[in-house]
C-alpha positions in Angstrom: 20.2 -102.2 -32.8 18.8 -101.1 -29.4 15.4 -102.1 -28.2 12.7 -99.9 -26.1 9.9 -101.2 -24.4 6.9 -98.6 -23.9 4.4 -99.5 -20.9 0.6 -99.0 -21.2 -0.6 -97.7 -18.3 -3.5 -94.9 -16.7 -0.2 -92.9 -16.1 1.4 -90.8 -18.3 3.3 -93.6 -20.7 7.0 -93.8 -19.8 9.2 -95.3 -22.2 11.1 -98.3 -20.7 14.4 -99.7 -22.1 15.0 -103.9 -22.3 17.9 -105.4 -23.5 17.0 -106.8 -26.8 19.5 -109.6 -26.1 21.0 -111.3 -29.6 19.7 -110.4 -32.4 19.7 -108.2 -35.1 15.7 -106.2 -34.5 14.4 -104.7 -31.7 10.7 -105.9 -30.8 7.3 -104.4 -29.2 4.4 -106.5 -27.6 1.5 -105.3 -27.2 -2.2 -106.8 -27.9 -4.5 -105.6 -30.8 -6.7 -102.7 -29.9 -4.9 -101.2 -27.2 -4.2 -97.6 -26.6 -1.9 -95.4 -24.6 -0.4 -91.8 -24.1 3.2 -91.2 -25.7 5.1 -88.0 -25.3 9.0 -87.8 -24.3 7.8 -84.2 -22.1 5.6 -84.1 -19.0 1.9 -82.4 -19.9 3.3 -78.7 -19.1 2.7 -75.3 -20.5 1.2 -75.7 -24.5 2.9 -79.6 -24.5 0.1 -82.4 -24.5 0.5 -86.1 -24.9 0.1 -88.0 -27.9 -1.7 -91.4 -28.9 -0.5 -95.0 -29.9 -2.5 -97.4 -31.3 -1.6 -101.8 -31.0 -1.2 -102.7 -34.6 -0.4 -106.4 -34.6 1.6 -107.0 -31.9 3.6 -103.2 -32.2 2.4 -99.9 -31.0 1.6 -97.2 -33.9 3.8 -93.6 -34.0 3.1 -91.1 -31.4 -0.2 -88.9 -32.9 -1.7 -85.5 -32.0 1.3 -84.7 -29.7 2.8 -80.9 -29.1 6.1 -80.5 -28.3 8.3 -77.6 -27.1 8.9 -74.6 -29.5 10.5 -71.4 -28.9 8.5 -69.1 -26.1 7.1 -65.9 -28.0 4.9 -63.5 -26.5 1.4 -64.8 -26.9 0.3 -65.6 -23.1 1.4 -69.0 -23.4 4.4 -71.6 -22.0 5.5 -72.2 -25.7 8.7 -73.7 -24.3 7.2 -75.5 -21.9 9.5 -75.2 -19.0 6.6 -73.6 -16.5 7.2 -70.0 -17.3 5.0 -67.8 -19.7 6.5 -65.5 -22.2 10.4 -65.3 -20.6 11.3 -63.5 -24.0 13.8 -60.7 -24.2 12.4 -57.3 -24.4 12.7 -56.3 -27.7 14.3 -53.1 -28.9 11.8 -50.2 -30.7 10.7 -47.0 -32.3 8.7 -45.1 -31.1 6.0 -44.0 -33.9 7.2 -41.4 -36.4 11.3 -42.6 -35.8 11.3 -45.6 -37.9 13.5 -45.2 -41.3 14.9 -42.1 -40.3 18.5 -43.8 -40.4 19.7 -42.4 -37.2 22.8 -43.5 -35.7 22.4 -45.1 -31.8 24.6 -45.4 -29.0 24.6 -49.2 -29.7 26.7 -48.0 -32.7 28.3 -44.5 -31.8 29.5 -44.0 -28.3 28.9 -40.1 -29.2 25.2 -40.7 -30.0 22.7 -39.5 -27.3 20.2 -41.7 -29.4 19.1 -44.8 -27.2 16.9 -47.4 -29.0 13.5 -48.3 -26.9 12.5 -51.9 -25.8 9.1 -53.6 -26.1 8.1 -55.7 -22.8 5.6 -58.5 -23.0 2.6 -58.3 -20.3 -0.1 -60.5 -20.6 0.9 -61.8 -23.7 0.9 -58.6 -25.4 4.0 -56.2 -26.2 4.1 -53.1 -24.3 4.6 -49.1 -25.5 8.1 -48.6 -26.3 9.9 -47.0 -23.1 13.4 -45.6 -22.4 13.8 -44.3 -25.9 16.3 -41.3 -26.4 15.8 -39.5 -29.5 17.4 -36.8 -31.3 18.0 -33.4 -30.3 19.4 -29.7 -31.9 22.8 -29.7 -32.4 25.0 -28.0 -29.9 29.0 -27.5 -29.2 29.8 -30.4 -26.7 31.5 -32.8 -28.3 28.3 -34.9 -29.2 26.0 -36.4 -32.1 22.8 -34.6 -31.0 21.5 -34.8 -33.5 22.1 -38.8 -34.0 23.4 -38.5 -37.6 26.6 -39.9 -37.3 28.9 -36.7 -37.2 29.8 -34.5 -33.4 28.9 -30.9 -33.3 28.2 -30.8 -37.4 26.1 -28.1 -39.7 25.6 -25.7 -36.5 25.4 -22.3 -36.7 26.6 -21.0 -33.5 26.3 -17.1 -34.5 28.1 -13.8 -33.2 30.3 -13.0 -30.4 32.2 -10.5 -28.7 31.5 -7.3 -27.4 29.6 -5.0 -29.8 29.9 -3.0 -32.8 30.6 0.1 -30.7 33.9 1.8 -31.1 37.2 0.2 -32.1 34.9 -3.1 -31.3 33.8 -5.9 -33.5 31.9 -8.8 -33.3 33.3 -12.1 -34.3 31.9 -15.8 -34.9 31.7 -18.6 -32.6 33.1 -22.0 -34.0 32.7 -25.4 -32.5 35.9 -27.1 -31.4 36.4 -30.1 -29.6 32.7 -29.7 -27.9 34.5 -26.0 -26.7 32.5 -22.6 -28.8 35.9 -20.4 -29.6 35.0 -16.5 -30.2 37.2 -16.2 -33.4 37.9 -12.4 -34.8 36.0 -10.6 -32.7 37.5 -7.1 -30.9 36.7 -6.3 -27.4 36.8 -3.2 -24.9 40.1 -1.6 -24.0 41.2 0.9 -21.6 40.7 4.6 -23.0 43.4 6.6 -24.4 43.8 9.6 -25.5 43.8 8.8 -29.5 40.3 10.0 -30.4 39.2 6.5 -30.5 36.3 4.8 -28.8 39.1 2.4 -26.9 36.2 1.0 -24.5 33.5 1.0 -26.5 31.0 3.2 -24.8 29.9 5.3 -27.5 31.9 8.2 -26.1 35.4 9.3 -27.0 38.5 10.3 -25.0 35.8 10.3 -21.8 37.5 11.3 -18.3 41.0 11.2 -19.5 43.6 13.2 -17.2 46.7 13.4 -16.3 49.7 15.6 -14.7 50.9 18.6 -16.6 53.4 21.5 -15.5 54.4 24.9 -16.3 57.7 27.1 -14.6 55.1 27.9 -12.3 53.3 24.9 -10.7 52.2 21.2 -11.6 48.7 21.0 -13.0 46.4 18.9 -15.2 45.9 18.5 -18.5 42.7 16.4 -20.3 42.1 15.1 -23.5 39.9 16.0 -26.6 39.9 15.5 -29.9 43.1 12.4 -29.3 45.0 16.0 -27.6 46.2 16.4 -24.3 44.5 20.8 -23.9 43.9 22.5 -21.2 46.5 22.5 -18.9 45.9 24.2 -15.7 48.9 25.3 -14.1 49.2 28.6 -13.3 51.6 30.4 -16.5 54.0 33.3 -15.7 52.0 36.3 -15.8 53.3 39.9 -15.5 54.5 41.3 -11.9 52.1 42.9 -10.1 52.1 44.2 -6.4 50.1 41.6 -4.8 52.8 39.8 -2.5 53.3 36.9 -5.0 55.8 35.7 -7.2 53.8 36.3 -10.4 56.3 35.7 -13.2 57.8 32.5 -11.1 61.2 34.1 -11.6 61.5 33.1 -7.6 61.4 36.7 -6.3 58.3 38.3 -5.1 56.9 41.7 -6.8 60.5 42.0 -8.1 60.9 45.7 -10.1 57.7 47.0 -8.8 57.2 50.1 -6.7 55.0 49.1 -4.6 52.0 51.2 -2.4 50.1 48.7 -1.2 49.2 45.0 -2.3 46.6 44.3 -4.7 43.3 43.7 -3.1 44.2 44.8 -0.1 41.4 46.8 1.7 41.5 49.5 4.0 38.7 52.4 6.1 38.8 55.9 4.7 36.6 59.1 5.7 33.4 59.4 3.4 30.7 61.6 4.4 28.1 61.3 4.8 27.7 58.0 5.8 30.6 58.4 7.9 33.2 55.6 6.5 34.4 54.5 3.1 36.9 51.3 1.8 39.4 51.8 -0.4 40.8 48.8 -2.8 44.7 48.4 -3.3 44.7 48.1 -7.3 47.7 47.6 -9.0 50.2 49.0 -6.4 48.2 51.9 -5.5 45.1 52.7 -3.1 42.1 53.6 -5.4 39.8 56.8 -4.6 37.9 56.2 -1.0 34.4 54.6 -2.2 31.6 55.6 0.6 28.1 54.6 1.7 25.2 56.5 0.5 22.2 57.0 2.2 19.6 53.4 1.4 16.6 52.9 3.0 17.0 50.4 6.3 16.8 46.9 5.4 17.3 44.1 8.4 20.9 43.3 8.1 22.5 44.8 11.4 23.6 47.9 9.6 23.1 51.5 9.5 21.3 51.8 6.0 20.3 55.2 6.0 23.0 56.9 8.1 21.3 58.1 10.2 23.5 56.9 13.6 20.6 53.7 14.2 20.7 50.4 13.2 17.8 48.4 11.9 15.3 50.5 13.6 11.6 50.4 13.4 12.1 47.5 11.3 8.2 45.2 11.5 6.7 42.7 9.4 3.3 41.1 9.4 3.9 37.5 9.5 1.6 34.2 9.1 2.7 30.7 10.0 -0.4 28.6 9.2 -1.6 27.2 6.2 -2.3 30.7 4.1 -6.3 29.3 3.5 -6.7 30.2 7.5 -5.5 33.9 7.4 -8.0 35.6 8.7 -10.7 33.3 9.1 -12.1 31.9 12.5 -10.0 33.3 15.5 -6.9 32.7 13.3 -4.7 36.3 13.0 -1.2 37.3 11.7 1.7 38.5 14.0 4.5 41.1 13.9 8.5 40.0 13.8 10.8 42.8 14.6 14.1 42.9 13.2 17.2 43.0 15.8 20.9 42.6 14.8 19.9 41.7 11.8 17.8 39.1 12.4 13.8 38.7 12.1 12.8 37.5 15.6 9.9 34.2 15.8 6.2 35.7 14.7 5.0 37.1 17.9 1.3 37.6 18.8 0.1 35.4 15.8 -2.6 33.1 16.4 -2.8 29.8 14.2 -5.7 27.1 14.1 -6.3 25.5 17.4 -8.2 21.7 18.2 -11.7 22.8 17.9 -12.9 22.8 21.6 -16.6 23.6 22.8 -16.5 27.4 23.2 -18.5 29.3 20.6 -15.6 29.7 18.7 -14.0 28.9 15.2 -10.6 27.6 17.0 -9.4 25.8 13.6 -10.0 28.6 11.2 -12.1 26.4 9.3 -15.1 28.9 8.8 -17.1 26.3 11.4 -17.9 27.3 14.7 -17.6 24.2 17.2 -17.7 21.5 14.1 -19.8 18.7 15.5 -17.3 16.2 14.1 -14.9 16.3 16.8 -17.5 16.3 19.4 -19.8 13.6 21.2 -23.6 14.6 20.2 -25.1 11.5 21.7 -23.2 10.4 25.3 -23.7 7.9 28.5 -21.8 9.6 30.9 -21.2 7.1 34.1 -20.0 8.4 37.6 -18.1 6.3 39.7 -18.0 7.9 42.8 -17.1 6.7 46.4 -19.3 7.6 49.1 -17.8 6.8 52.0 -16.9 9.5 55.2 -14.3 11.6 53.9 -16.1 12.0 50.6 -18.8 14.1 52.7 -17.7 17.9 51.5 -17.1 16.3 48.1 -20.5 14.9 47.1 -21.7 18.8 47.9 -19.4 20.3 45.8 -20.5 17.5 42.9 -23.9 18.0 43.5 -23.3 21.9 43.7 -21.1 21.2 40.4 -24.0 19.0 38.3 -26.3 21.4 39.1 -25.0 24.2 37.3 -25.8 22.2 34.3 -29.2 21.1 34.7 -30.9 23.9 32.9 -28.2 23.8 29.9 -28.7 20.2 29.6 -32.3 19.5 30.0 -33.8 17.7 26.9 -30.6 17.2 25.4 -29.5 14.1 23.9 -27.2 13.6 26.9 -27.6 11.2 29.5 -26.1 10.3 33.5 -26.1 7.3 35.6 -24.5 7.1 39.1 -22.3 3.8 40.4 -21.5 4.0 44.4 -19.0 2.4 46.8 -17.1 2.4 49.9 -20.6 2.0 51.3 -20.6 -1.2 53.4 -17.2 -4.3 54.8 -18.1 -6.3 51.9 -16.7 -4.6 49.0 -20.1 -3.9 47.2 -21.3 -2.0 44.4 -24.3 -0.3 43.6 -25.8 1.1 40.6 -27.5 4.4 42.2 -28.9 5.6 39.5 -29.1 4.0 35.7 -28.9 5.9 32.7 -31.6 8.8 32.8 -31.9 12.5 32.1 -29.8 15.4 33.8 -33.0 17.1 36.2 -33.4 13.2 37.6 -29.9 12.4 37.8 -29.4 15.4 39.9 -32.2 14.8 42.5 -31.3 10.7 42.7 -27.7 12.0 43.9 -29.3 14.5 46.0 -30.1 12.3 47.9 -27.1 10.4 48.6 -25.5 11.0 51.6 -21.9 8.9 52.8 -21.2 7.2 55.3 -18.0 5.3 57.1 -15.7 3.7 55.3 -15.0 -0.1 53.6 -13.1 -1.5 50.6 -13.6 1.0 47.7 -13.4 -1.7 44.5 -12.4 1.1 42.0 -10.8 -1.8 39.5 -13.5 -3.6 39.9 -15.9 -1.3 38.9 -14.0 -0.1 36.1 -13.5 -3.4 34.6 -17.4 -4.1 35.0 -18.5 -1.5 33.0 -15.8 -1.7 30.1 -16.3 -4.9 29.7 -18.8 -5.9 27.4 -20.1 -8.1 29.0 -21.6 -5.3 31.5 -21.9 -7.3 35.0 -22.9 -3.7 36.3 -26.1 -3.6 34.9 -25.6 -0.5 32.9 -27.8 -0.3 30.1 -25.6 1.6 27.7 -27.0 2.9 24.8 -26.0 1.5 21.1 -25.7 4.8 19.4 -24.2 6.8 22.4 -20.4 7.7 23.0 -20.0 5.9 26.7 -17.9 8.3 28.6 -16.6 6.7 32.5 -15.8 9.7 35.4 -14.2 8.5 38.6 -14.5 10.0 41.8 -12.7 9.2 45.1 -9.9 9.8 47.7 -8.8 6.9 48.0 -6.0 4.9 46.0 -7.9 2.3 43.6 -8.6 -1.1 45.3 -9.9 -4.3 44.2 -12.1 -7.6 45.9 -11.7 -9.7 43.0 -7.8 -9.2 42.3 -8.5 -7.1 38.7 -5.8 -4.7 38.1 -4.8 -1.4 36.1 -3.3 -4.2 33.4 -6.9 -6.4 33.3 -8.5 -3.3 32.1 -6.1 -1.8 29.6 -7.3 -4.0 26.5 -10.8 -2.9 27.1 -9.5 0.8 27.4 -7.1 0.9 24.9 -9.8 0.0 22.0 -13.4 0.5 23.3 -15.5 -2.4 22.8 -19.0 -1.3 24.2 -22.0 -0.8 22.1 -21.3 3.2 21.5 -17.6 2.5 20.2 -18.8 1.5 16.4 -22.5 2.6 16.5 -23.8 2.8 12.9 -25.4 6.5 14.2 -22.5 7.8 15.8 -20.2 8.6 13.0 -17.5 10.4 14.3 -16.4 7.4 16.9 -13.6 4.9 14.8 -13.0 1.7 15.9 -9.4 1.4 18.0 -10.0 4.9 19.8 -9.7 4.5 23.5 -12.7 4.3 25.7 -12.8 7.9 27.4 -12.6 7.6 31.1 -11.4 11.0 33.6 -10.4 10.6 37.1 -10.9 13.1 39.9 -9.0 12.3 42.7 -5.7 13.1 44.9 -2.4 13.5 42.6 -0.6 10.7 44.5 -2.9 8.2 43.4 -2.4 9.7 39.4 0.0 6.5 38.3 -2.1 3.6 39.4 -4.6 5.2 36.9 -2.6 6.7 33.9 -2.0 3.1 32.6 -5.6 2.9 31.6 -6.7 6.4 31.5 -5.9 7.3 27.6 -6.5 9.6 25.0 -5.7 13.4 24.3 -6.0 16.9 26.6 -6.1 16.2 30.5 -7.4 13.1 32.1 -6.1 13.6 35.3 -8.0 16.3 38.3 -6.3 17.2 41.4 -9.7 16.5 44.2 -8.0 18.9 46.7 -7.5 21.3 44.8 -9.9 24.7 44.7 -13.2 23.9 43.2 -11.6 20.7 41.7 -14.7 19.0 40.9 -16.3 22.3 39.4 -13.4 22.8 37.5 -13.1 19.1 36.1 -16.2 18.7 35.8 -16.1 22.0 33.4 -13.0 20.8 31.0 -14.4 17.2 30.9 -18.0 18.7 29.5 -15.8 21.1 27.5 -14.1 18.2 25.6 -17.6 16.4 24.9 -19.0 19.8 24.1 -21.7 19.9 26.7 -21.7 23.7 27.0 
C-alpha cells in the first residue's frame, strides 16, 4: 500500500508523497479541527478547490470541489485548460430544411447539398452559415436536387429546328450530364422535289440550273418538284434576218431574201419630205411618212414646215409656287433650242428683304421689320488725324443727308476719335445722342497731324463688356460699330484681330439678348463695317462677320456716301 502525505498550508494544498516504510497501512497526521484546500487541478476556468476537514488524526474527503468536464458552448472554461468554448463548430439546417431527407456531399460526391455549421461566440451558437441547399434539376451530371439520383425526373422539352417543312422537332434527353436532341429533323439544302427541304415555309424557292436546246445553253427553274421553263432559244422557222434561225448551222438557208428583217431604210414621203421603211419578212414594207403635228420642243421639224422648234416659249416659275405673283416676285420665259428648254430667263424669285419700299421676299410684307434693327447705337470710330482732312467733309457731307430722315427716330450716334495726339489716346467725341446733335458735335471736328491710331484697341474697348470706353450703350438697342481710317489698324496695348474675335463672333453687349429687341438671337455676330483702303481689308476680315458687305474701299468715288448708304440700307435706316 502506498502512502500520501497532504500539507496544510495558506497555499493551494499540494499533495506530498512519504514513503510509508514497513507496514501494511498508509497513515495521515494531522490535528483535530484543522482545515485545508484539496483539489488535484489548479483554480482555472469553472475548477475550484475543495475542503478537508482533521477528523481524529486523518484529513476528511475532498468537499465542494469542481473538476474538469467536457467544454460546451456556455461562455465558460468547462475543461479548464484556460480557453473558453474551443468546441467544434457544429454542422446545421437552416430553418425549413430539417427532415427533408436530402442526400449531402458528406455522403454523395454528386450532391451540391453542403450541410451548415453552428459557431459558438460569446457562449452562444451562431446562425447556420455556408449551407448549400437544393436546386432544380438540370443535365450535368449532378444531384441538384440532393435526392440521391444525377439528372433524374427532368423534363428537358423540345428540340430541333421547327415544325416547318420536311422538319420536326425532337426531345432532349439527359445523358451523362450531356442534353442529346433525339428524333428531331432539321433544315436541308433545297431541291427540286416539291418539298420544303429548308424549312422556310416556301417550296422549290430560287432553284436553277443549266438547260440546253440545238440552239443554245439556257436555264431551266423549278416549280411544282419540275425543272419548266427553259430558256434557250428553240429552232424557229427561217426568216431573212441574217441569223441562223432553225440552228441547222446555215444562215437564212432557202430564203429569197430582199432585205433583213428590221432593217430600216429613208424613202420619199410628201409632204413632210422623208419617210422609213421597215424590212419585214424579206421584203421592204410600204414607205411610212411624217404628217404634219404641231411643233413640240424636240429638235425636229413637227409641222413641216422647213423650221425646227420655232417660236417655241413657256412661262416658267422657279420659286416656291405661294410667291407667284406676289411682292416683286414675277415668272420668266424659257425658249426652246435644239430641243432643249433653255434656264428661266427674266424671272424674278424672293430676294433677302432689304430696306427699299419693297416686298423683296414675296411675302405680301413690305420691308418686314423682323429682319431689321428698329432700336440701334450706331458708334463711329473714326481717325482724325492729317490725311483724314477731305474725309471727315465727305462724312459730315454724308451724315447730313440723313438728318431730316432720322430726326426723332429711335436711332442713335456717338463719335470715338484718334490719331489725335504721340500718346496713342482715345477720345469719346461725342456719346450716344440724337442724329441733328451728332451732326453738329462732328461739325466741329477738325484733324490734325498724325500719332499712333489704336484701331484694336478701340475695337476691343467697346466690344467688350466691360466698356472701358465709356459708351453708354443702350439695353434694348442693336449696337452697330463703323470704322473709319486710312491707316492700317494699330495697337498701344498689344490687342490684336484674334483678342477681339470671341467678342465678335457672339455679341455679348447689352443690346445682343435685350428682352425688347426680339429679332437679335444670341450667337449672332456683333455687326461692325469698316471704311477704309482695300489693302488694309485682311487685318480686319478676321473679326468683321456676318452677311452682305462689310468691307468699303475709302478711295474710292463717294466711298463714304456710298457705305454709309448700304450700311443704313442693311439696318433699314431709310
Amino acid at each position: 500500500m502506498s502512502l500520501f502525505f497532504i500539507s496544510c498550508t495558506e497555499d493551494p494544498p499540494t499533495t506530498i508523497p512519504i514513503d510509508p516504510g514497513p507496514g501494511p497501512e498508509a497513515y495521515f497526521i494531522c490535528q483535530p479541527g484543522q482545515i485545508r484546500n484539496c483539489t488535484i487541478e489548479e483554480n482555472i476556468g469553472v475548477c475550484q478547490y475543495g475542503t478537508q476537514h482533521c477528523i481524529g488524526l486523518g484529513w476528511s474527503g475532498c468537499e465542494q470541489a469542481v473538476f474538469p468536464s467536457e467544454e460546451i458552448c456556455d461562455g465558460l472554461d468547462n475543461d479548464c485548460n484556460g480557453t473558453l468554448d474551443e468546441v467544434k463548430p457544429l454542422q446545421c439546417h437552416p430553418p425549413g430544411y430539417e427532415g427533408l431527407g436530402l442526400v449531402y456531399s458528406d455522403d454523395s460526391p454528386y450532391s451540391i447539398c453542403e450541410m451548415g455549421y453552428l459557431d459558438c461566440v460569446d457562449g452562444e451558437w451562431q446562425t447556420c452559415e455556408g449551407y448549400v441547399g437544393p436546386e432544380n434539376e438540370v443535365c450535368d451530371g449532378l444531384d441538384n436536387n440532393c435526392n440521391g439520383a444525377i439528372d433524374n425526373d427532368v423534363d428537358y422539352g423540345e428540340c430541333g429546328f421547327s415544325e416547318e417543312g420536311m422538319c420536326l422537332m425532337g426531345i432532349n434527353y439527359c445523358i451523362d450530364g450531356d442534353l442529346y436532341c433525339v428524333d428531331a429533323i432539321y433544315p436541308a439544302f433545297e431541291t427540286c422535289d416539291n418539298i420544303d427541304n429548308d424549312c422556310d415555309g416556301d417550296i422549290d424557292e430560287n432553284l436553277n440550273r443549266l438547260c440546253e436546246t440545238v440552239c443554245e445553253v439556257g436555264e431551266e427553274t423549278c416549280s411544282d418538284g419540275r425543272w419548266v421553263d427553259c430558256n434557250a432559244r428553240q429552232p424557229q422557222e427561217e426568216v431573212c434576218d441574217g441569223l441562223d434561225n432553225d440552228c441547222n448551222g446555215v444562215v437564212d438557208d432557202g430564203i429569197d431574201c430582199e432585205c433583213l428583217d428590221g432593217m430600216m431604210q429613208p424613202c420619199p414621203a410628201p409632204p413632210c419630205g422623208w419617210g422609213i421603211q421597215v424590212c419585214e419578212e424579206g421584203s421592204w414594207s410600204p414607205c411610212e411618212g411624217d404628217t404634219p403635228q404641231d411643233e413640240i420642243c424636240n429638235n425636229h421639224d413637227d409641222d413641216c414646215d422647213g423650221e425646227i422648234d420655232e417660236e417655241l416659249l413657256i412661262i416658267c416659275y422657279e420659286g416656291a409656287e405661294d410667291t407667284l405673283g406676289v411682292g416683286e416676285c414675277l415668272p420668266g420665259l424659257s425658249t426652246c433650242t435644239a430641243g432643249i428648254w433653255s434656264e428661266c430667263l427674266d424671272q424674278v424669285l424672293p430676294q433677302d428683304e432689304i430696306c427699299d419700299g419693297l416686298d423683296n421676299d414675296c411675302d405680301g410684307i413690305t420691308d418686314n421689320p423682323e429682319v431689321f434693327y428698329e432700336k440701334t447705337d450706331i458708334v463711329f470710330v473714326l481717325d482724325v488725324s492729317g490725311s483724314m482732312c477731305d474725309y471727315i467733309e465727305e462724312l459730315i457731307i454724308a451724315i447730313s443727308d440723313y438728318a431730316f430722315t432720322l430726326s426723332g427716330s429711335d436711332h442713335m450716334f456717338a463719335m470715338i476719335i484718334h490719331g489725335y495726339n504721340p500718346a496713342g489716346e482715345y477720345a469719346v467725341l461725342s456719346n450716344l445722342t440724337d442724329i441733328i446733335t451728332f451732326v453738329g458735335a462732328i461739325m466741329s471736328q477738325g484733324c490734325t497731324r498724325g500719332a499712333v491710331e489704336p484701331t484694336y484697341d478701340i475695337i476691343y474697348d467697346l466690344a467688350n463688356p466691360l466698356n472701358d470706353t465709356g459708351m453708354t450703350w443702350r439695353s434694348d438697342a442693336t449696337p452697330v460699330i463703323i470704322v473709319i481710317g486710312d491707316e492700317n489698324p494699330q495697337t498701344e496695348r498689344d490687342i490684336y484681330p484674334e483678342d477681339i474675335l470671341p467678342f465678335a463672333e457672339s455679341c455679348m453687349l447689352p443690346g445682343c439678348n435685350s428682352v425688347t429687341n426680339e429679332y437679335w438671337t444670341d450667337g449672332d455676330p456683333l455687326e461692325i463695317f469698316v471704311i477704309t483702303n482695300t489693302m488694309y481689308f485682311p487685318n480686319y476680315e478676321m473679326f468683321v462677320l456676318g452677311d452682305g458687305l462689310r468691307y468699303f474701299d475709302i478711295n474710292a468715288s463717294s466711298s463714304i456716301s456710298v457705305g454709309l448708304d448700304l450700311i443704313f440700307r442693311e439696318i433699314c435706316v431709310d
